[in-house]
N, C-alpha and C positions, 0 to 999 in steps of 0.2 A: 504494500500500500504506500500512496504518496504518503510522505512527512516533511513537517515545517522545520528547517533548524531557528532555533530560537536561543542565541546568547548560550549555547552550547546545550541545551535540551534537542532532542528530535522526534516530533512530535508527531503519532500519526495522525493526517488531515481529519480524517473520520474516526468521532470515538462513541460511545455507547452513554448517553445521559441513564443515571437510574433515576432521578427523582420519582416520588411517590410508588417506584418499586417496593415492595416489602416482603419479604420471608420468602418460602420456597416460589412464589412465583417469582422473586429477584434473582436469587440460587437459581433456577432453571434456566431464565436469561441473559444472564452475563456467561453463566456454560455454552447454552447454546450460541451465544456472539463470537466469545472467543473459539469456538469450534468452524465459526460458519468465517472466520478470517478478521474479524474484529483484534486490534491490539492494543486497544487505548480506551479504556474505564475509569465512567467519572461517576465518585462518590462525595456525598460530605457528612460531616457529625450531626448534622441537624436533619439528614434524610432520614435515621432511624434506620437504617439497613446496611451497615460495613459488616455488621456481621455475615450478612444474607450476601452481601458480595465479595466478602473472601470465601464463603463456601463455595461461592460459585467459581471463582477461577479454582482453589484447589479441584474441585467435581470437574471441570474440565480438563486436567491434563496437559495445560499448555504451559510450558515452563515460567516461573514466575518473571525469569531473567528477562522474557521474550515482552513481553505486559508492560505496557504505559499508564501509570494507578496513579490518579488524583484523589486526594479529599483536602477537606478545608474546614478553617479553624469559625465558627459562630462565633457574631461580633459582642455575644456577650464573656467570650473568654478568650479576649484579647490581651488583657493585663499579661506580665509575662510569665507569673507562677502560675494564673488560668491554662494559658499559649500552653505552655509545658507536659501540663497536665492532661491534658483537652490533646495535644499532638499522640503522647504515647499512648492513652487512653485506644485511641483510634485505630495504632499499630495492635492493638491487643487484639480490638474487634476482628481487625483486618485480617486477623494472622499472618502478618507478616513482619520483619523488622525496619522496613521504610519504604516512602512510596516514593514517586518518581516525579509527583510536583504536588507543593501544599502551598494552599492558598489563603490569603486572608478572606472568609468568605463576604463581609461588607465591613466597608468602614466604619468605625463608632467612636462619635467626637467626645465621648467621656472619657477615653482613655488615650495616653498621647502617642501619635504616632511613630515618635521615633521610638518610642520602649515596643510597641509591638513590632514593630520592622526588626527592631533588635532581637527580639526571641525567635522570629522567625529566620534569621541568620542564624541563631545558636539551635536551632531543630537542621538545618543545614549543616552547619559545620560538626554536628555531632555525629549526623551521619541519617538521620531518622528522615531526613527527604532529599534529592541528588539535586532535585531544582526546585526554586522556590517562586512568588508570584502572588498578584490581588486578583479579585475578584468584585464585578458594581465599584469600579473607581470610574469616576470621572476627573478629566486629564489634568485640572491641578494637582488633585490630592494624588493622581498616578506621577506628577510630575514630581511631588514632596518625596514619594516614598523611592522613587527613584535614586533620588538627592540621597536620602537615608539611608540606604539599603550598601552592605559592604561589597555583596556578591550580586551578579547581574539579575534582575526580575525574568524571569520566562513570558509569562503570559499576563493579561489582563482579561480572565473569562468573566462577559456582560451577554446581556442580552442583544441580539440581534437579530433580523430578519429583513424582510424588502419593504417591509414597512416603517420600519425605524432606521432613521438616517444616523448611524456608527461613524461617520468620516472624519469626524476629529478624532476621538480615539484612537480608529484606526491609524491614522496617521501617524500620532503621536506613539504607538506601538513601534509600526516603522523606522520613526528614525528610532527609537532606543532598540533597534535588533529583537523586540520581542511581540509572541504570537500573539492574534485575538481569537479567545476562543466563542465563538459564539450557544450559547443555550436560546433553547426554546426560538432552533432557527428555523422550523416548519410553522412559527405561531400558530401553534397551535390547531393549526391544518384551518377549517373554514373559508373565508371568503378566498385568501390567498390563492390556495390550491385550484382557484375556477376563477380569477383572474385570465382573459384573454392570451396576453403574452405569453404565461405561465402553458397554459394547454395550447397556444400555438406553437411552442417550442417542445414538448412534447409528444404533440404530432410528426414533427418535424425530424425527431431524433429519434423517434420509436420509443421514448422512455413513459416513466410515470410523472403525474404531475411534483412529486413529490422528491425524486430525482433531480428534477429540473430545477428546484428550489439548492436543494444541498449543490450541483456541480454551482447552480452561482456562489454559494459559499465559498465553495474552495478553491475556486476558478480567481478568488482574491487573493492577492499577495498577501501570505502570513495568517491567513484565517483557516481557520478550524473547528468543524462544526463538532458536536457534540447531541443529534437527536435521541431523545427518547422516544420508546415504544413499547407497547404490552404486546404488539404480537412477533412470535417467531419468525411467521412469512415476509414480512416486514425487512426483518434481518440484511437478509442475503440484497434485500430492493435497494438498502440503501447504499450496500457496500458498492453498487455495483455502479458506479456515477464516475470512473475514474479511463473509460475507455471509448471517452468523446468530450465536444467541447462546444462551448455557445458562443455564436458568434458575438463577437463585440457589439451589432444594434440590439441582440436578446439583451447579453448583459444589463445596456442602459437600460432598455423597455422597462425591465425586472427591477433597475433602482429606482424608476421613475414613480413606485409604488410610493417611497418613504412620504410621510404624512406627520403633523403634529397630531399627541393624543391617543399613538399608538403603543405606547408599552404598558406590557402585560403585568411586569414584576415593580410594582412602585409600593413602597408600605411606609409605615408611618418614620423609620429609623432611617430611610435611604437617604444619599447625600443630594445635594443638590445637582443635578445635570446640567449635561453638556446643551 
């Protein structure tokens, strides 16, 4: 599978979101992912389910070396004795002894940013994640923790899709060498998926609409999509977006969605956006 290098991460393009997976129907999914050519699983502490997905890669048999394992620290255990606690916690769940990028899962302006940037370099440097990164930063507070940070950020996974215009972020990823990972890049499927362009490019490539959404994903310099799915069949649809490509007027067509008013993930702790 394609992968993004990011500030010395290598990331596969396409990884496996679990949110709201739980229990053995997570365990059967991330098996079945990583079986069906999946190598890049995203977990975090506040999903409820690292346990259900370290079973699941052990239950599948694919070497742990081979697996790209995110999760992320809840912005209410950002303090650095929380961070600490909250990181190996996770390892336990995970059964494993470190994952391959941890993130701060959102900002939280009660506690200061440079003591959590700081514990999340000492879960790096102790060995408990190989690469580290935020997550819902928008580009100042990404540009602070930047500043802050001893070892280079990997990623900034926010939300994105053709409806919400990411281009500063993006950007600002770019020039610091590191990935965007996108969540909840299908928004959620609905209107998008029966968008015009969306099934006129689909006709056109023989794919599904849903295909045609993820190749513009990653068809971006340094993004990396991340969908979730409860079904199996599912699986193998998404992986399979890597053996064509949309032409530059799709592309536009497809960004020309982005709109104010469209994002999905806003709560009352989020920071202020871009």
């Amino acid at each position: 599978m394609h992968s993004i290098a990011a500030n010395g991460a290598h990331i596969p393009a396409l990884g496996l979101g679990t949110w709201t997976l739980k229990g053995a129907e997570c365990t059967d999914l991330v098996a079945e992912a990583l079986n069906s050519g999946y190598r890049h699983v995203d977990t975090a502490t506040s999903y409820d389910n690292e346990d259900a997905v370290g079973a699941g890669i052990r239950v599948s048999g694919v070497p742990r070396d081979d697996i790209f394992l995110t999760t992320k620290i809840w912005h209410t255990d950002l303090a650095p004795r929380d961070f600490r606690r909250s990181t190996e916690a996770s390892l336990k769940r995970l059964g494993v002894d470190h994952v391959d990028l941890l993130l701060i899962h959102w900002p939280n302006p009660n506690v200061p940013l440079a003591d959590t940037v700081g514990a999340l370099n000492e879960a790096r440097a102790k060995g408990l994640a190989r690469h580290i990164g935020v997550s819902n930063f928008p580009t100042a507070l990404l540009a602070e923790a930047i500043r802050l940070s001893d070892a280079p950020l990997a990623v900034d996974q926010v939300e994105y899709h053709p409806y919400l215009d990411q281009s500063k972020v993006h950007a600002a990823c770019r020039t610091a060498g590191m990935a965007m990972v996108s969540y909840c890049p299908l928004h959620r499927g609905g209107d998008l998926l029966s968008e015009r362009p969306v099934v006129d490019a689909a006709k056109a490539h023989g794919k599904t609409v849903g295909q045609i959404v993820l190749r513009w994903h990653v068809q971006q310099e340094g993004v990396v999509a991340i969908p979730r799915t409860t079904k199996k069949a599912r699986l193998k649809e998404n992986l399979d977006i890597f053996n064509f490509a949309l032409s530059g007027d799709e592309m536009k067509a497809i960004s020309a969605f982005a709109r104010p008013g469209s994002r999905l993930c806003d709560f009352r702790f989020s920071p202020k956006w871009d």
